[in-house]
C-alpha positions as CSV (number, residue, x, y, z in Angstrom):
1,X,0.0,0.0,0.0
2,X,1.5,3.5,-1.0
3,X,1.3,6.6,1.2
4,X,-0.4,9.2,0.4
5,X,1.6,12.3,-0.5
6,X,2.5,15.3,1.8
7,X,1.6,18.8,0.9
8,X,5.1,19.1,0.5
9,X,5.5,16.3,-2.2
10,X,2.4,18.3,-4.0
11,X,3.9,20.9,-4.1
12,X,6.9,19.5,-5.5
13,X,4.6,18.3,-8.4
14,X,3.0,21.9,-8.7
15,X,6.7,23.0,-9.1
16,X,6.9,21.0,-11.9
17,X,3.8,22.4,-13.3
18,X,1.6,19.5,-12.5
19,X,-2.2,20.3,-12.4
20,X,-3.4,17.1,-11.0
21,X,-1.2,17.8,-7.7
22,X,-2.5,21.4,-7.8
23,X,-5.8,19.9,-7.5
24,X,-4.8,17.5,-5.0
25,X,-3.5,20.4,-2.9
26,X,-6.9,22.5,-3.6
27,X,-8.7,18.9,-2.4
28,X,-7.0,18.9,1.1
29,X,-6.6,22.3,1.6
30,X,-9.4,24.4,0.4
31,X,-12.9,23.4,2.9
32,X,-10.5,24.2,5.9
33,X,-9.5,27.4,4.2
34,X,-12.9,28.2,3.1
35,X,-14.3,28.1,6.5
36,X,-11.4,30.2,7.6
37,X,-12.9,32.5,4.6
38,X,-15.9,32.7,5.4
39,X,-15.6,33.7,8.9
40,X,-13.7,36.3,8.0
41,X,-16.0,37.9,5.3
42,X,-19.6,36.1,5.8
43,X,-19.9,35.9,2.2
44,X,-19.3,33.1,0.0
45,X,-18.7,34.4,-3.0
46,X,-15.9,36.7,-1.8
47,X,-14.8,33.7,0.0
48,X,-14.5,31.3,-2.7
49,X,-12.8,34.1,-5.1
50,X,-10.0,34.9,-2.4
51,X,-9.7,31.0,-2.4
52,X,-9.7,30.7,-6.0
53,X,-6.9,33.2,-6.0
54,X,-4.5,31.7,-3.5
55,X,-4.5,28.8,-5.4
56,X,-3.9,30.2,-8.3
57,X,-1.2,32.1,-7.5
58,X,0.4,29.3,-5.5
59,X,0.3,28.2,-9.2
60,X,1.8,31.0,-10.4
61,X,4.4,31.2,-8.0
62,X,5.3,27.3,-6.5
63,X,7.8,28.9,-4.3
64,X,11.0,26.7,-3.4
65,X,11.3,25.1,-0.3
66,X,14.3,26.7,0.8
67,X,12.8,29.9,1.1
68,X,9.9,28.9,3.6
69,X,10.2,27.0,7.3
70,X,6.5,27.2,7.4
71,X,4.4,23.9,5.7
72,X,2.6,24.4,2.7
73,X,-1.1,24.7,4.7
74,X,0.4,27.1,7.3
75,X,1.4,29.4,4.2
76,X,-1.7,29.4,2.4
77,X,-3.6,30.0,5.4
78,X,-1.4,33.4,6.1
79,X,-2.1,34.2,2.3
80,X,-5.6,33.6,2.6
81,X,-6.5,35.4,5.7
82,X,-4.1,38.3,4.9
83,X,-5.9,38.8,1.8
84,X,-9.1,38.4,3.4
85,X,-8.6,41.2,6.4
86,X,-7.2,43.8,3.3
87,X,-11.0,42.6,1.7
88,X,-12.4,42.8,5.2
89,X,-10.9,46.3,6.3
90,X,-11.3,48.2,2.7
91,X,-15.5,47.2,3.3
92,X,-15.2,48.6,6.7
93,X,-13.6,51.4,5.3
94,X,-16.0,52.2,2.1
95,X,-18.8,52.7,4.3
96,X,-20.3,56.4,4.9
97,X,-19.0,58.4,7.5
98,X,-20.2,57.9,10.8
99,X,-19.6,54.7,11.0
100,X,-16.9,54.3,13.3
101,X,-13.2,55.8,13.0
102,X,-11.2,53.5,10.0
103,X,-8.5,56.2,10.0
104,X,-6.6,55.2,12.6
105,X,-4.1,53.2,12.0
106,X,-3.9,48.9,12.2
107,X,-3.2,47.3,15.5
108,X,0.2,45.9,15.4
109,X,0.0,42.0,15.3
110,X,3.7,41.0,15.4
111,X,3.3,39.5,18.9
112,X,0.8,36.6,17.0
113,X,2.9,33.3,16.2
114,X,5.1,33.5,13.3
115,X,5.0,31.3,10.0
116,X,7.2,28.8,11.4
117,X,5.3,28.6,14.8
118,X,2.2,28.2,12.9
119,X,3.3,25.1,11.4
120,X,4.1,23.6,14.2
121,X,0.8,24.6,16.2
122,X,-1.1,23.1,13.1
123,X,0.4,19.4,15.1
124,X,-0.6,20.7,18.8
125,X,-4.4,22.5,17.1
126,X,-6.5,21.1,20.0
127,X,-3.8,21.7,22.7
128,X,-4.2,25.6,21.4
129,X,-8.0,25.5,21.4
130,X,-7.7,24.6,24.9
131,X,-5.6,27.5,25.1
132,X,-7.9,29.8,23.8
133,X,-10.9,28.5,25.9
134,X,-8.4,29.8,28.9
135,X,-8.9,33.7,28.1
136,X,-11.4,35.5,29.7
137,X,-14.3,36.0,27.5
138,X,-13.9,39.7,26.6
139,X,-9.8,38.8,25.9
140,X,-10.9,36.2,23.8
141,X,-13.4,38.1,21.7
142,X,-10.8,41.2,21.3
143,X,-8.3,39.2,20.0
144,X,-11.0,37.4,17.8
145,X,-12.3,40.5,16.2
146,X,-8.3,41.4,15.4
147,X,-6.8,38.1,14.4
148,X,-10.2,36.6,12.7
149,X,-11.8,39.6,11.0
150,X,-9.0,42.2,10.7
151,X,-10.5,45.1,12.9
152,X,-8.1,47.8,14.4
153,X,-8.1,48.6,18.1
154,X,-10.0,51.5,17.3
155,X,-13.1,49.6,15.9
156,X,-12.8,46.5,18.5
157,X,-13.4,49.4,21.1
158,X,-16.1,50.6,19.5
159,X,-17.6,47.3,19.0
160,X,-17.5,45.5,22.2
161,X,-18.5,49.3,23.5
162,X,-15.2,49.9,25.6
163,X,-12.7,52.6,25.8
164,X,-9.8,52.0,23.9
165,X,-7.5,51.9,27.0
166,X,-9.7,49.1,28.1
167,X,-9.3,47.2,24.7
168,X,-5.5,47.6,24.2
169,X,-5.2,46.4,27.5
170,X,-7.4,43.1,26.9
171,X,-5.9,42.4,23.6
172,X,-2.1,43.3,25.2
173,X,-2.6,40.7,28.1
174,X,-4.2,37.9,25.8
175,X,-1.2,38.1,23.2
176,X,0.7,37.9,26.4
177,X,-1.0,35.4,28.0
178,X,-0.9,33.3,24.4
179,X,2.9,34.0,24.0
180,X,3.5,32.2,27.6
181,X,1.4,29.1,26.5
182,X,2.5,29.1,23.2
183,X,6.1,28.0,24.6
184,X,4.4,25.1,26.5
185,X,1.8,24.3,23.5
186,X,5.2,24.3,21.0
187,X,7.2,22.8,23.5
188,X,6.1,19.3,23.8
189,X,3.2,17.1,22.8
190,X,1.3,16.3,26.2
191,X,1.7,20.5,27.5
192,X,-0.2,20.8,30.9
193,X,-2.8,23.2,29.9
């Protein structure tokens, strides 16, 4: 019996401009990353066109696996929601005036787990999930509204009808209290959480 091939090996095959491993990729990869899509933008459509576009310029692109410590699914995910929260933010920012303050500038997320640390989490996903389920509620949904749908500090605040002192302060001690973990969740396999 053969193994089935890694996203790796596909994308050793998309390298070599193979369309059947494309599609293999876009078979195991795309329903996770379409739900991740959706969340994000609650629409489909948008969803499946962002989709549509990562693949395709994976296709495009097929970068070497020198250049990237992060696994194939940990990339596309990045691409994905980055593109997403640009969508996300420019719909925010297109409506009339009045509703809400999109001039401020984007919270800075470079506390959040790199590339690298990604791919490893994406092995330890249900030891993070209880991680997560550990923040206070209001910490949680902050760092939801940042991560998930792209919203600055400014229009978290505004949201969850806080001050912004109050916000950067919940969303400052959940990255801190997920930087901690993270160490124990990347750390070894059975982390006391």
């Amino acid at each position: 019996m053969t193994q089935a091939p890694t996203a790796e090996d596909l994308l050793a095959r998309v390298r070599a401009r193979d369309a059947d491993a494309l599609g293999e990729l876009y078979d195991g990869l795309a329903p996770g990353l379409l739900g991740m899509l959706l969340r994000i933008l609650g629409d489909r459509g948008a969803a499946e066109e962002i989709l549509d576009e990562v693949f395709l310029s994976l296709w495009n692109e097929a970068p070497e696996p020198a250049r990237h410590r992060a696994s194939v699914a940990a990339r596309l995910a990045i691409r994905a929601r980055n593109a997403a929260t640009r969508q996300a933010r420019s719909r925010r920012m297109a409506r009339p005036p009045g509703r809400g303050d999109c001039d401020s500038p984007p919270m800075s997320l470079a506390c959040l787990p790199q590339p690298d640390e990604i791919a490893a989490l994406e092995e330890r996903r249900e030891l993070l999930k209880k991680v997560m389920k550990q923040l206070p509620a209001a910490q949680r949904e902050a760092l939801d509204l940042a991560v998930f749908d792209g919203y600055t500090e400014v229009e978290i605040a505004e949201k969850l009808g806080e001050t912004l002192g109050r916000t950067k302060t919940a969303l400052r001690a959940a990255l801190r209290f997920l930087r901690h973990r993270l160490r124990a969740v990347l750390g070894t396999w059975a982390a006391n959480i």
